[in-house]
Jmol script that loads the backbone (N, CA, C; Angstrom):
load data "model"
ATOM      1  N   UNK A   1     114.451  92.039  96.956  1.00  0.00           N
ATOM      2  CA  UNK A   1     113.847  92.675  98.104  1.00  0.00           C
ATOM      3  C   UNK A   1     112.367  92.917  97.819  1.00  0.00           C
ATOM      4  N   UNK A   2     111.435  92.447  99.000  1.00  0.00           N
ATOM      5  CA  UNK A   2     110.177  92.895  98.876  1.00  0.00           C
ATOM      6  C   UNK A   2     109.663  94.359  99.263  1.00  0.00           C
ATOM      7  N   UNK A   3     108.957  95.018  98.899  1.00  0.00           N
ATOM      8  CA  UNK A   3     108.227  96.287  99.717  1.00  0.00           C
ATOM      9  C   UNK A   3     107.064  96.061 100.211  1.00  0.00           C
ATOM     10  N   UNK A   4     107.221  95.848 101.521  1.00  0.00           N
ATOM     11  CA  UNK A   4     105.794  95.600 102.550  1.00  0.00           C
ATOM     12  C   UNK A   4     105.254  96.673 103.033  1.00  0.00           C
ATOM     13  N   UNK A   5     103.643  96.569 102.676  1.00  0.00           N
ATOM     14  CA  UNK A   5     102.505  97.383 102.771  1.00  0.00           C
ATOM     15  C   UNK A   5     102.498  98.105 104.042  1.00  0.00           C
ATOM     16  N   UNK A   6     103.547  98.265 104.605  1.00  0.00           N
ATOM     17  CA  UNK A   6     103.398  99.480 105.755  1.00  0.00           C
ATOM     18  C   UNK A   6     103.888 100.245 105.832  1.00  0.00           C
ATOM     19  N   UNK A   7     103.778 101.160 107.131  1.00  0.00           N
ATOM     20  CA  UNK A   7     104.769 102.433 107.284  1.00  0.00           C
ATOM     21  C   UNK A   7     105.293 102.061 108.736  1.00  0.00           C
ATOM     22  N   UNK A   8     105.664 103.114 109.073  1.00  0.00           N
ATOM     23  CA  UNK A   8     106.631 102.689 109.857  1.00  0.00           C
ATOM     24  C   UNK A   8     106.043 103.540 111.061  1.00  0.00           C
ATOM     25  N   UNK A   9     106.407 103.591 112.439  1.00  0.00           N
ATOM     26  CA  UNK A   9     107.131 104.731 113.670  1.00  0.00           C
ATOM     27  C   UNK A   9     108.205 103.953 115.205  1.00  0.00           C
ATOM     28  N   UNK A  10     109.123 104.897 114.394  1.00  0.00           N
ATOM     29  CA  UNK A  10     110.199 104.230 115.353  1.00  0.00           C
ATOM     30  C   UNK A  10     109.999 105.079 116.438  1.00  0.00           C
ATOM     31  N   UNK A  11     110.585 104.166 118.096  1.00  0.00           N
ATOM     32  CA  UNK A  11     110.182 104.952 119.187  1.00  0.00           C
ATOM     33  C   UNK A  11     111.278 104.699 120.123  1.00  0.00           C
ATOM     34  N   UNK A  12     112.164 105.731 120.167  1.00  0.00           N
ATOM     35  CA  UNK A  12     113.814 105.724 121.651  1.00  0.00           C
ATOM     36  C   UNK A  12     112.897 106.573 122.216  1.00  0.00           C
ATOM     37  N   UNK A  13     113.670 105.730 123.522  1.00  0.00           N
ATOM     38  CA  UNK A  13     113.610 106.210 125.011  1.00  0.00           C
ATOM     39  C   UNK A  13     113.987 107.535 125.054  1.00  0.00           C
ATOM     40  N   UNK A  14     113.714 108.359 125.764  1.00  0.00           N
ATOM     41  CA  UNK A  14     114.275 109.917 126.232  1.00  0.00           C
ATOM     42  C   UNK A  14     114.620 109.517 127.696  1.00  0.00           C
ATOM     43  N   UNK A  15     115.133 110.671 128.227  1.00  0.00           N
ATOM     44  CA  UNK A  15     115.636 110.680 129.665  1.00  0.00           C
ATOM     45  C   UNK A  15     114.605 110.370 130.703  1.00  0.00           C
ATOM     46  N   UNK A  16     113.109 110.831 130.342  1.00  0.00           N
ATOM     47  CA  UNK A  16     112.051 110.827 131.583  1.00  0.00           C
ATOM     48  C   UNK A  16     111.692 109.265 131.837  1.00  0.00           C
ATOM     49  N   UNK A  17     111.718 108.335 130.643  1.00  0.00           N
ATOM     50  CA  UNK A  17     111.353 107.329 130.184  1.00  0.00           C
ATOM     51  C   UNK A  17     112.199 106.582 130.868  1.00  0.00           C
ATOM     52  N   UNK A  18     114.080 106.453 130.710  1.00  0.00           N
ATOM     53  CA  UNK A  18     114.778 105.904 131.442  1.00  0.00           C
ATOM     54  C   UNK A  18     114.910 105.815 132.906  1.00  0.00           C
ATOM     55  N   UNK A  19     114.954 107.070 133.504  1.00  0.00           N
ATOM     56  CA  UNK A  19     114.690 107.154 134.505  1.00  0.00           C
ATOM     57  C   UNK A  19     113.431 106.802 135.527  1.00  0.00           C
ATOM     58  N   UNK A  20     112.219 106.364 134.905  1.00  0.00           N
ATOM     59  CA  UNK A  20     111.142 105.584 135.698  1.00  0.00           C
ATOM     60  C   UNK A  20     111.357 104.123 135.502  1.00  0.00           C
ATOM     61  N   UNK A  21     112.013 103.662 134.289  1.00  0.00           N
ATOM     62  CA  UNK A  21     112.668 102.108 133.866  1.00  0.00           C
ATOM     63  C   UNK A  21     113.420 102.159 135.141  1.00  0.00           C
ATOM     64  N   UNK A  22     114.706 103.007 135.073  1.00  0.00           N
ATOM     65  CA  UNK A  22     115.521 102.457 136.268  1.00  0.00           C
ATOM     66  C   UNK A  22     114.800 101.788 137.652  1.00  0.00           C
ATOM     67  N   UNK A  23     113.643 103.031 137.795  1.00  0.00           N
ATOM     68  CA  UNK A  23     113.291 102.973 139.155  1.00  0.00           C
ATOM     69  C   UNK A  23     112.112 101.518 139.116  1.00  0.00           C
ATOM     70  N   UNK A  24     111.857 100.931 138.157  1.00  0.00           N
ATOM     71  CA  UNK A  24     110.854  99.947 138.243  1.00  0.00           C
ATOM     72  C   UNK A  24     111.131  98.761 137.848  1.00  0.00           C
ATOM     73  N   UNK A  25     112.546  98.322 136.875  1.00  0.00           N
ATOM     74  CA  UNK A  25     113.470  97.331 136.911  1.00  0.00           C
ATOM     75  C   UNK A  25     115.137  97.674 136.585  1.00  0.00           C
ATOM     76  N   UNK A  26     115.805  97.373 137.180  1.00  0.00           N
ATOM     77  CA  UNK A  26     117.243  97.194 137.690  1.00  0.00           C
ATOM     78  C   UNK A  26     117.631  96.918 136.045  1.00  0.00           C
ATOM     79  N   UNK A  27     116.912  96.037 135.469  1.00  0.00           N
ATOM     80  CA  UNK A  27     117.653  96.116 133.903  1.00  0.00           C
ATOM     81  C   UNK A  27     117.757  96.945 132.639  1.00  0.00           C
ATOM     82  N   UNK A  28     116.976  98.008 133.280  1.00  0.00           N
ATOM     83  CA  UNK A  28     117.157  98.814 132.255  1.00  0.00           C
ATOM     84  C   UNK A  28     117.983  99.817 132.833  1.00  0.00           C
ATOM     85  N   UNK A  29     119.606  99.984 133.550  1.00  0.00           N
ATOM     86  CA  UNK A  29     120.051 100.707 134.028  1.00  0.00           C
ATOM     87  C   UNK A  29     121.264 100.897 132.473  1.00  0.00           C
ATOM     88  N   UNK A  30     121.344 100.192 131.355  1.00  0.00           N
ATOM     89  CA  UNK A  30     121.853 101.162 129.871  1.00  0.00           C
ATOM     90  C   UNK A  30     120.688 101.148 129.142  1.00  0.00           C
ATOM     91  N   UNK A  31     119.774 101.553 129.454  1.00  0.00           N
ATOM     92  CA  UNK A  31     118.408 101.816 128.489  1.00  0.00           C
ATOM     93  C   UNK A  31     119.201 102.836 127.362  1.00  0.00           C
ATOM     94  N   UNK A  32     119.520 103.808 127.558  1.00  0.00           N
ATOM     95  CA  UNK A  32     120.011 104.528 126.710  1.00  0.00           C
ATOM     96  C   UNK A  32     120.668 104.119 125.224  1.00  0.00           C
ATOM     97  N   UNK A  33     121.364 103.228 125.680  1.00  0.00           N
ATOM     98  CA  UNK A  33     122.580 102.130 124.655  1.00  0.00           C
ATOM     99  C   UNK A  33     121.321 101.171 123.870  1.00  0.00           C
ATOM    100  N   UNK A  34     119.996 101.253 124.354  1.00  0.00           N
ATOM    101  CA  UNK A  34     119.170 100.047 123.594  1.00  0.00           C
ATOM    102  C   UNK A  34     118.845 100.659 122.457  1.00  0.00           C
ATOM    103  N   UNK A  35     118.406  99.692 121.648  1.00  0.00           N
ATOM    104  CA  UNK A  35     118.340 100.036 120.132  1.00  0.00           C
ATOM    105  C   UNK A  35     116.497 100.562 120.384  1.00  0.00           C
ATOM    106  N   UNK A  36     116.192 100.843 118.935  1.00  0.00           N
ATOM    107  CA  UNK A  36     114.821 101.598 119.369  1.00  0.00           C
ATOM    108  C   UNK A  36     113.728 100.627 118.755  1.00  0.00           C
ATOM    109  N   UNK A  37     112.353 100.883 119.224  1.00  0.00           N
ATOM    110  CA  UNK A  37     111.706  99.518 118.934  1.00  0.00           C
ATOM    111  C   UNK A  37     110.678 100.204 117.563  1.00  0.00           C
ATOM    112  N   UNK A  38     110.484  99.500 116.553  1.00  0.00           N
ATOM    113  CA  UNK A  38     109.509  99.826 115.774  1.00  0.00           C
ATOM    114  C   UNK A  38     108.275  99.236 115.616  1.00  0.00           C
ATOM    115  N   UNK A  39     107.079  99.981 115.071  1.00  0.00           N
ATOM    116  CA  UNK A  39     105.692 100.008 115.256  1.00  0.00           C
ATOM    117  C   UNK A  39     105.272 100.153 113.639  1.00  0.00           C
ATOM    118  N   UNK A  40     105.104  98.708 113.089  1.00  0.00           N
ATOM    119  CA  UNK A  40     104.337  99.141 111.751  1.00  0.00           C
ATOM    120  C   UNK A  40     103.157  99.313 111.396  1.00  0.00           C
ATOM    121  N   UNK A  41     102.667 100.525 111.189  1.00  0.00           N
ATOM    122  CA  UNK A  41     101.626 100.805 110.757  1.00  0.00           C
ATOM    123  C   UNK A  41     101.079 100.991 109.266  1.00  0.00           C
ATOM    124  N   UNK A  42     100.251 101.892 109.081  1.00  0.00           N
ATOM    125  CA  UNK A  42      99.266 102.052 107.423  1.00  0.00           C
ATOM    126  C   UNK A  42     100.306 102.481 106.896  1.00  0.00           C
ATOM    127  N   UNK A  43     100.578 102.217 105.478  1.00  0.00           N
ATOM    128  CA  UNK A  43     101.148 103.043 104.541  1.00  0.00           C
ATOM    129  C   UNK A  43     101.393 103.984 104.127  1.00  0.00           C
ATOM    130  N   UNK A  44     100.141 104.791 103.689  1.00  0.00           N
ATOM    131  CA  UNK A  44      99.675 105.946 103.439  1.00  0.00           C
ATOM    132  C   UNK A  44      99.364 107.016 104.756  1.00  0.00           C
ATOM    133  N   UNK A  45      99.768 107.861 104.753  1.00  0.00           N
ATOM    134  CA  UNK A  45      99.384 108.922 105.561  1.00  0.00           C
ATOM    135  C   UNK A  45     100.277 110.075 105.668  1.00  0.00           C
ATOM    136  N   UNK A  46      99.066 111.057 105.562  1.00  0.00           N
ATOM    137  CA  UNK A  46      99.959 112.598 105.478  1.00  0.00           C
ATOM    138  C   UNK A  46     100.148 113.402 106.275  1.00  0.00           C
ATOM    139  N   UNK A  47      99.836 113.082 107.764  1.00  0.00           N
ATOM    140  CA  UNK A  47     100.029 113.965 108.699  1.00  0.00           C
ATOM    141  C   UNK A  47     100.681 112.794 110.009  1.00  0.00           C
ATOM    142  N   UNK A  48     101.703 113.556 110.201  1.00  0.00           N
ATOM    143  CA  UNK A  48     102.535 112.199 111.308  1.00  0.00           C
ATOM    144  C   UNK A  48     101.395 112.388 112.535  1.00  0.00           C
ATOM    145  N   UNK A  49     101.524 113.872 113.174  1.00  0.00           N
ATOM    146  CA  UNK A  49     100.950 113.690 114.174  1.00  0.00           C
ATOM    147  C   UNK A  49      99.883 113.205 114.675  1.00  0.00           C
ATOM    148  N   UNK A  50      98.532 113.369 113.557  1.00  0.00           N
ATOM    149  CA  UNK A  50      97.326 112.963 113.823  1.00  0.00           C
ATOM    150  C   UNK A  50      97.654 111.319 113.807  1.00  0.00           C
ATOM    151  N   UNK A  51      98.606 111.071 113.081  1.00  0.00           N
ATOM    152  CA  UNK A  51      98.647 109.176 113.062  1.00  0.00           C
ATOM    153  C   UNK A  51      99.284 108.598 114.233  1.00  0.00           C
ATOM    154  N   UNK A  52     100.171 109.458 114.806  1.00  0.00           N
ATOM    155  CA  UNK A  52     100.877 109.447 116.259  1.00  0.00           C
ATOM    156  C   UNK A  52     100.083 109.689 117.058  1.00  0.00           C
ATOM    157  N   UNK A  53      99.281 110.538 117.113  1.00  0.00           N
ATOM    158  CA  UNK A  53      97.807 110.310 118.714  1.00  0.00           C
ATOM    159  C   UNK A  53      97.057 109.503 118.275  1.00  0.00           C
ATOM    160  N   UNK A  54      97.058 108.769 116.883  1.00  0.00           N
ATOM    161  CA  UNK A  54      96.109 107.532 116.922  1.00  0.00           C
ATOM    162  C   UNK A  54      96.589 106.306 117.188  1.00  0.00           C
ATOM    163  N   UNK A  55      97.596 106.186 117.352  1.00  0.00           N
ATOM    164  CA  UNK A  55      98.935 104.731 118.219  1.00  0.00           C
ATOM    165  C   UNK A  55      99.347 105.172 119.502  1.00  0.00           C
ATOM    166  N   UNK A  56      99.699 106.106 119.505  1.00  0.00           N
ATOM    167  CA  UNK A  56     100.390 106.441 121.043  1.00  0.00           C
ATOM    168  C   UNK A  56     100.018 105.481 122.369  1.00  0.00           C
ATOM    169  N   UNK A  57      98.653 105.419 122.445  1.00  0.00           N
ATOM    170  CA  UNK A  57      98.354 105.106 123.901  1.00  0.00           C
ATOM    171  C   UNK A  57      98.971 103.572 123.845  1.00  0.00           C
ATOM    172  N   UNK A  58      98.504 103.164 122.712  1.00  0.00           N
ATOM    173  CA  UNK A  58      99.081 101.669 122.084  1.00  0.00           C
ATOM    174  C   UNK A  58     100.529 100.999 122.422  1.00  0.00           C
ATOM    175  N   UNK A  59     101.191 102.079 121.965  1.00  0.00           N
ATOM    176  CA  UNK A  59     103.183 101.880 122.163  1.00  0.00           C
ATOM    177  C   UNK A  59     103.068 102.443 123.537  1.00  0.00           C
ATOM    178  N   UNK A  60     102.632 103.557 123.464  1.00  0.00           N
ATOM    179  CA  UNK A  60     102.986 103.759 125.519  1.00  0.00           C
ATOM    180  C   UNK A  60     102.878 102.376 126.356  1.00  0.00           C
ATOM    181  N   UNK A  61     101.631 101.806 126.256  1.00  0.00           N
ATOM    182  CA  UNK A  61     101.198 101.127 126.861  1.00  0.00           C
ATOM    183  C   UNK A  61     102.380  99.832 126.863  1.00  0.00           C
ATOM    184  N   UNK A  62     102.390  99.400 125.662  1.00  0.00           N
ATOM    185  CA  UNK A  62     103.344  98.297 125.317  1.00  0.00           C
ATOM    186  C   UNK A  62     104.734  98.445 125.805  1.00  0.00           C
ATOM    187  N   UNK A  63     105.533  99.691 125.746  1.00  0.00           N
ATOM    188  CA  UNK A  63     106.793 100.563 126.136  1.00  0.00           C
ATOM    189  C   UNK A  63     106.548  99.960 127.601  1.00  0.00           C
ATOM    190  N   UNK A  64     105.734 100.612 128.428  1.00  0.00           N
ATOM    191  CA  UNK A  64     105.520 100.390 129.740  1.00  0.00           C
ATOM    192  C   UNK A  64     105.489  98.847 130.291  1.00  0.00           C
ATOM    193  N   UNK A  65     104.950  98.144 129.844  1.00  0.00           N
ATOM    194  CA  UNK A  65     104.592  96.984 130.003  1.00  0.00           C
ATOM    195  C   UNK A  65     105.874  96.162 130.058  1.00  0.00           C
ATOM    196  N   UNK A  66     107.106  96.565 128.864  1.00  0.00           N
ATOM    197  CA  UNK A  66     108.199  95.926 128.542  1.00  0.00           C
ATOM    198  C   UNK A  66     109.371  96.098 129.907  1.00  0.00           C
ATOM    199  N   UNK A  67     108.345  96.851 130.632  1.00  0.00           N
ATOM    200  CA  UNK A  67     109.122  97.000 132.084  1.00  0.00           C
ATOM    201  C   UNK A  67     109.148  96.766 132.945  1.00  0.00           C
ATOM    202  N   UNK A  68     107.380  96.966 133.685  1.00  0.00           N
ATOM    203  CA  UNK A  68     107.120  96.491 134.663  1.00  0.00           C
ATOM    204  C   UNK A  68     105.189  95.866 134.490  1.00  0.00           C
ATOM    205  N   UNK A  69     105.118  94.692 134.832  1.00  0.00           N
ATOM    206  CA  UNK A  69     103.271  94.544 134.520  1.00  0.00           C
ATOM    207  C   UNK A  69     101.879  95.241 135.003  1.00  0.00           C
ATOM    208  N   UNK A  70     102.901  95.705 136.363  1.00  0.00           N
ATOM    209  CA  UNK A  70     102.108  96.891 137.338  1.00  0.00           C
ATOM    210  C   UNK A  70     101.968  97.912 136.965  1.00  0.00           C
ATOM    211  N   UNK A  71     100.602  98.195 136.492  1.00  0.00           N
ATOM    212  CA  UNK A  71      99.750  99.248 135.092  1.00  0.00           C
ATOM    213  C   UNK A  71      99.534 100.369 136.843  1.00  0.00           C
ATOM    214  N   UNK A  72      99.672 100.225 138.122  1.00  0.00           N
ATOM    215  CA  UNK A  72      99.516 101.176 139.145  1.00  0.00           C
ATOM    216  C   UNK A  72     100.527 101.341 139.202  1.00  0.00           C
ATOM    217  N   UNK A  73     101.946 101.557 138.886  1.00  0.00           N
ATOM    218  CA  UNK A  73     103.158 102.467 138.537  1.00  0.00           C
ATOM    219  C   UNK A  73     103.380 103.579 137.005  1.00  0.00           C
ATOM    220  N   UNK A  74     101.967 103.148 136.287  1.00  0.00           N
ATOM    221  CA  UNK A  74     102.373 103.959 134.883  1.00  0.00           C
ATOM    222  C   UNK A  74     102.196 105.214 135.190  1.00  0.00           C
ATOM    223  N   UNK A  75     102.670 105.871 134.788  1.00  0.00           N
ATOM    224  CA  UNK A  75     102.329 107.435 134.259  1.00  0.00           C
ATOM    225  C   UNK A  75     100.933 107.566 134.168  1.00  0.00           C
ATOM    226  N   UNK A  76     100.070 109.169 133.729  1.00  0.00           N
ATOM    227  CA  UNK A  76      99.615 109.314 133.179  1.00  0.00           C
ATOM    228  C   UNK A  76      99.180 108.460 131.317  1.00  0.00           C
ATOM    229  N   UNK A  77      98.872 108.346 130.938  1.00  0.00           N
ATOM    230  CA  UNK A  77      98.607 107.568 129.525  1.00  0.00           C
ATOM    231  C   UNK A  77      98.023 108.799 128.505  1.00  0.00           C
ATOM    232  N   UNK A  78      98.748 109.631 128.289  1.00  0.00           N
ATOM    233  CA  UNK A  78      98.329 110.982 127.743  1.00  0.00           C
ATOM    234  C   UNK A  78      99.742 111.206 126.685  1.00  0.00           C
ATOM    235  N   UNK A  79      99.094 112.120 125.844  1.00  0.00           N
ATOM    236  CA  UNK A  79     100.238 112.688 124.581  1.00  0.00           C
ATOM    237  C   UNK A  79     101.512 113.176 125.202  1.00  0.00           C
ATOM    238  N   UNK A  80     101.235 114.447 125.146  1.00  0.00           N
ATOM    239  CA  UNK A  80     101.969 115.285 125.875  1.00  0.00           C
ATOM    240  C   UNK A  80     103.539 114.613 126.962  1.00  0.00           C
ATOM    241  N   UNK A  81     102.725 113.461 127.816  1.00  0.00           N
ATOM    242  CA  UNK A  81     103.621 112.531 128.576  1.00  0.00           C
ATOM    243  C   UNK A  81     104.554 111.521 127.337  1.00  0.00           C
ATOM    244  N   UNK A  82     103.599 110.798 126.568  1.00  0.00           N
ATOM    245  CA  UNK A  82     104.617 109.712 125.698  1.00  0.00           C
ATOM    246  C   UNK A  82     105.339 110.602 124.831  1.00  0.00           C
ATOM    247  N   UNK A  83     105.706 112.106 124.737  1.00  0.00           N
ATOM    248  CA  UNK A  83     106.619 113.123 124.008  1.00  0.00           C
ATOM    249  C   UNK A  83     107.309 113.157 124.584  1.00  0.00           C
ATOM    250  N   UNK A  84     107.077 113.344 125.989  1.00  0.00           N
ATOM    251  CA  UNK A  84     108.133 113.575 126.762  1.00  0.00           C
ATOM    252  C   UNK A  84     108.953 112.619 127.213  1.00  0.00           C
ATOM    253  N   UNK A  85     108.458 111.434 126.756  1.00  0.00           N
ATOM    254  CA  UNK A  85     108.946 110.272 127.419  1.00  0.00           C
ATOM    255  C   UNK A  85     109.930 109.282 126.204  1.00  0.00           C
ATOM    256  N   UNK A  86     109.546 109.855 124.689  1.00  0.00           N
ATOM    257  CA  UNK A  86     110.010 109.085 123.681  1.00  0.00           C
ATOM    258  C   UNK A  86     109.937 109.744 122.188  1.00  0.00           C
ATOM    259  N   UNK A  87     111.492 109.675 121.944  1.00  0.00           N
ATOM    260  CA  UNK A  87     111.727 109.976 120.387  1.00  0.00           C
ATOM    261  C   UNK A  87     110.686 109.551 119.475  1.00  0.00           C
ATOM    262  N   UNK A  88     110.351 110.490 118.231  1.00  0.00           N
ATOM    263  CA  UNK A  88     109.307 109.224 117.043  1.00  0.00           C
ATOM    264  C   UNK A  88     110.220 109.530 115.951  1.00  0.00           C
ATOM    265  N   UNK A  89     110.364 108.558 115.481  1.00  0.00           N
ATOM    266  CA  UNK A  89     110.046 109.106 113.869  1.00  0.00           C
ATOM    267  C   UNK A  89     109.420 108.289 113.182  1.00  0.00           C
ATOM    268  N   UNK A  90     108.427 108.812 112.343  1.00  0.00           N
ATOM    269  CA  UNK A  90     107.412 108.175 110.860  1.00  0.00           C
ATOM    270  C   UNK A  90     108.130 107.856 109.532  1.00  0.00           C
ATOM    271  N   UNK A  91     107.746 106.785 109.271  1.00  0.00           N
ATOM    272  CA  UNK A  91     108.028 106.797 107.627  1.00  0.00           C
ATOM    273  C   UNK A  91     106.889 105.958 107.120  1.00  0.00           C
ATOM    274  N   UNK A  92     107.455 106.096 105.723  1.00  0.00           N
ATOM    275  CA  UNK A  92     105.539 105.193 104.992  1.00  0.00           C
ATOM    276  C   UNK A  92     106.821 104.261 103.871  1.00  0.00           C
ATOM    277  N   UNK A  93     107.802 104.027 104.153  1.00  0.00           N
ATOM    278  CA  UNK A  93     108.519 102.994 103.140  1.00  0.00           C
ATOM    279  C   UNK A  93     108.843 101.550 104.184  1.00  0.00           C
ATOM    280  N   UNK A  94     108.618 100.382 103.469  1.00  0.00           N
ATOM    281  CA  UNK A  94     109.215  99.553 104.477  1.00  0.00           C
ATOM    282  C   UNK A  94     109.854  98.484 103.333  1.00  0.00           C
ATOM    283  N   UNK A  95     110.770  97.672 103.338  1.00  0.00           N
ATOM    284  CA  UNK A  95     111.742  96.683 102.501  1.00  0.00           C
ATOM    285  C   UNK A  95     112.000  95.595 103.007  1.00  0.00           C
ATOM    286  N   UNK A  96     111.261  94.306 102.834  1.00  0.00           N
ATOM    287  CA  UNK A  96     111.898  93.566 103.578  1.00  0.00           C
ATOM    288  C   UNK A  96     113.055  92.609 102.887  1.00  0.00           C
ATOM    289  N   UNK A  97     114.647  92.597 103.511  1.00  0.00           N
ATOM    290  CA  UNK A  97     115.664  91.679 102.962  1.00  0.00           C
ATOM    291  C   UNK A  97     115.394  90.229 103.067  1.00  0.00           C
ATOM    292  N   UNK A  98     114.207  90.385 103.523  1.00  0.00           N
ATOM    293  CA  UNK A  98     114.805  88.637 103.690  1.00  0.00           C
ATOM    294  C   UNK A  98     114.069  87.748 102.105  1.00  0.00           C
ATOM    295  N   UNK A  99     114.615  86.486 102.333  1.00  0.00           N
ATOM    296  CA  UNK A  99     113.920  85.788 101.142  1.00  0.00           C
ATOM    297  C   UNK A  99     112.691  84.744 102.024  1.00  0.00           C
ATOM    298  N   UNK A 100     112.311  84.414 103.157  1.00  0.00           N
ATOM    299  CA  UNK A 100     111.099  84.124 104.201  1.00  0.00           C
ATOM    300  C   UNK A 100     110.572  85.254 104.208  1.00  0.00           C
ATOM    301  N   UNK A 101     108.875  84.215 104.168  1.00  0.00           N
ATOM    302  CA  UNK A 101     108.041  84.727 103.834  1.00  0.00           C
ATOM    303  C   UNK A 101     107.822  85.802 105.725  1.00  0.00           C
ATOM    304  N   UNK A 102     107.200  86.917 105.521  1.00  0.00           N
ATOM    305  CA  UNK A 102     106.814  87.159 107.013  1.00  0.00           C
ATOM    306  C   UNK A 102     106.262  86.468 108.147  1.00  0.00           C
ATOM    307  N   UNK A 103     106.109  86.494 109.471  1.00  0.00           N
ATOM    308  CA  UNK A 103     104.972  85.933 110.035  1.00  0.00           C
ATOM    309  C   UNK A 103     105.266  86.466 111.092  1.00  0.00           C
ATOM    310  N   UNK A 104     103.390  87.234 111.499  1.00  0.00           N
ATOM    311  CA  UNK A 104     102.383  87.562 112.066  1.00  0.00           C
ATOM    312  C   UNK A 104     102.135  86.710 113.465  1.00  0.00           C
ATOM    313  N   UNK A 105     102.687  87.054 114.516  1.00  0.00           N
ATOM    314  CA  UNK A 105     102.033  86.891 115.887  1.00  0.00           C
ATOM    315  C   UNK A 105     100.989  87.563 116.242  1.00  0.00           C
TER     316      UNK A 105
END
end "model"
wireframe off; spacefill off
backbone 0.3
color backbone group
């Protein structure tokens, strides 16, 4: 196993989040049941939150997008909203199983 130079923040849907999915595509009516999407970031870092308002608008944006392309249905694009809208959690360990090498889109 390799250990790759990042950290991590994983990001589930909450209820406010599902419920504007429903209303903007029909396929996310088991959003709930979806697995959660991860965001690798820096390695190092000692404070989640300050590293979480420095991605946020980033994954909001991307979160949103994975739904509908019409940026005049988003929310607000503010903290406070992507909390309310989505689980985090941080980590700074990452492992990769595979024996292929990575690759970067």
């Amino acid at each position: 196993m390799k250990f790759v130079n990042r950290g991590y923040i994983i990001v589930r849907p909450k209820e406010a989040f599902i419920v504007w999915a429903n209303e903007n595509d029909a396929d996310y009516s088991n959003l709930e049941d979806n697995e959660p999407n991860v965001y690798l970031i820096e390695e190092d870092f000692y404070d989640d939150e300050a590293v979480l308002k420095g991605y946020f608008k980033r994954i909001f944006e991307n979160e949103l997008y994975a739904v509908t392309d019409q940026d005049t249905k988003f929310p607000p694009i503010k903290y406070e909203v992507f909390t309310e809208w989505f689980g985090v959690q941080l980590g700074a360990t990452v492992f990769d199983a595979q024996e292929e090498n990575l690759i970067a889109d």
